[in-house]
C-alpha positions in Angstrom: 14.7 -26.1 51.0 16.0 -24.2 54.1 14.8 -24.0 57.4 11.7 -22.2 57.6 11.4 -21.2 54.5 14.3 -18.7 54.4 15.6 -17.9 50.9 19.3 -18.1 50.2 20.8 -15.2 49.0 23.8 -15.9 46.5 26.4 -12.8 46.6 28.9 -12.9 43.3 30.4 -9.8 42.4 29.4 -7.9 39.4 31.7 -8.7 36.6 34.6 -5.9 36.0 36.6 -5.8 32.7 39.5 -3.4 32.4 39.9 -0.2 29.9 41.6 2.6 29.1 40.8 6.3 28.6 42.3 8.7 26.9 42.5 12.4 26.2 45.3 14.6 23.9 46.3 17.9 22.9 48.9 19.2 20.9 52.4 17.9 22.9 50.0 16.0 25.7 48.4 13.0 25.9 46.7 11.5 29.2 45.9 7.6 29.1 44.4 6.2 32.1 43.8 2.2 33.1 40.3 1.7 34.7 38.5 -1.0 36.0 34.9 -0.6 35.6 31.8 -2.8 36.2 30.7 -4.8 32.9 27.9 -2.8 31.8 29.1 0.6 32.0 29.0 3.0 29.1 31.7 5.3 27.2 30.3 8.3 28.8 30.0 6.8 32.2 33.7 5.6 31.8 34.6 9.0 30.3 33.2 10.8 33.5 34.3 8.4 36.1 38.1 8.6 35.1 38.0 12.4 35.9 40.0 12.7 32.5 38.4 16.1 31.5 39.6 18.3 34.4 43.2 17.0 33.8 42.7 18.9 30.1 40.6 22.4 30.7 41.1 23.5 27.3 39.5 20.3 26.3 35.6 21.7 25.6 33.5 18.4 26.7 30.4 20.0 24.8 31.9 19.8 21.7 33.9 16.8 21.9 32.9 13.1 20.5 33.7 9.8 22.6 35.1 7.4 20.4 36.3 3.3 21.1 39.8 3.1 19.1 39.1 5.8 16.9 36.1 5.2 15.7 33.0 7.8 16.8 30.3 6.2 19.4 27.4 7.2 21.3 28.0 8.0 24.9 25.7 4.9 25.8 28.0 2.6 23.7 28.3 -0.5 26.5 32.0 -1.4 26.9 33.8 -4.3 26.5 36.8 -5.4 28.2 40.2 -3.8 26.7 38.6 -1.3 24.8 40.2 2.2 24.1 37.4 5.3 25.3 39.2 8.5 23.6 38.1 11.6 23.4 37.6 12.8 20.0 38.5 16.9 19.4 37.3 18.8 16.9 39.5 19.2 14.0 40.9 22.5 13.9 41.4 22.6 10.3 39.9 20.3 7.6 42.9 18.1 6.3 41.3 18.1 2.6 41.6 22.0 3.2 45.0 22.2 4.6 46.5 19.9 1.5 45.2 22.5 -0.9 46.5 25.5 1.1 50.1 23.7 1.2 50.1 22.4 -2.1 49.1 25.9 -3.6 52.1 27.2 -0.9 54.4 24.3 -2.8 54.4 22.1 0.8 53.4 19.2 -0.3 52.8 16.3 1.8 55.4 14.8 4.7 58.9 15.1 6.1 59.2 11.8 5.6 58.0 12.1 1.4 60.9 15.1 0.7 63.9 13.0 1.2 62.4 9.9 -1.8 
């Protein structure tokens, strides 16, 4: 025991794992490398990369935060190397857009044409 009673204060720094964030638009895409403390969230990762005023037509009140593609809650903890992305809106359905080509007689790829 110390002197006089004196506690000992320990000092470790808070873990930090490393992520990336990403935002894109059509013919843009923004991906930033953070380190953040272990512990923080998607939409405290999502706000602290200042991502969102790098895309103004992004609308953050109707976009989803997503961790490699797949839709999360904006208090989703964060592990290290995870992906935060911003999730548009679809601007079309795709179910929707195959009907519209097919009945236009575009179906499917580029890349299907040339078989």
């Amino acid at each position: 025991m110390p002197l006089g009673g004196a506690r000992i204060r320990c000092f470790v720094a808070p873990e930090r794992i490393r992520i990336q964030v990403v935002c894109a638009e059509a013919g843009r895409q923004t991906v930033l490398a953070l380190e953040v403390e272990a512990g923080c969230t998607a939409g405290e990762a999502l706000l602290r990369s200042g991502i969102l005023p790098m895309h103004p037509d992004v609308d953050p009140s109707v976009c989803g935060i997503g961790i490699f593609g797949r839709e999360v809650m904006r208090d989703q903890l964060l592990q290290d190397g995870d992906r935060v992305e911003v999730l548009r809106p679809l601007q079309e359905d795709p179910r929707e857009r195959r009907r519209r080509l097919a009945k236009q007689g575009r179906i499917g790829s580029k890349s299907a044409r040339g078989r």
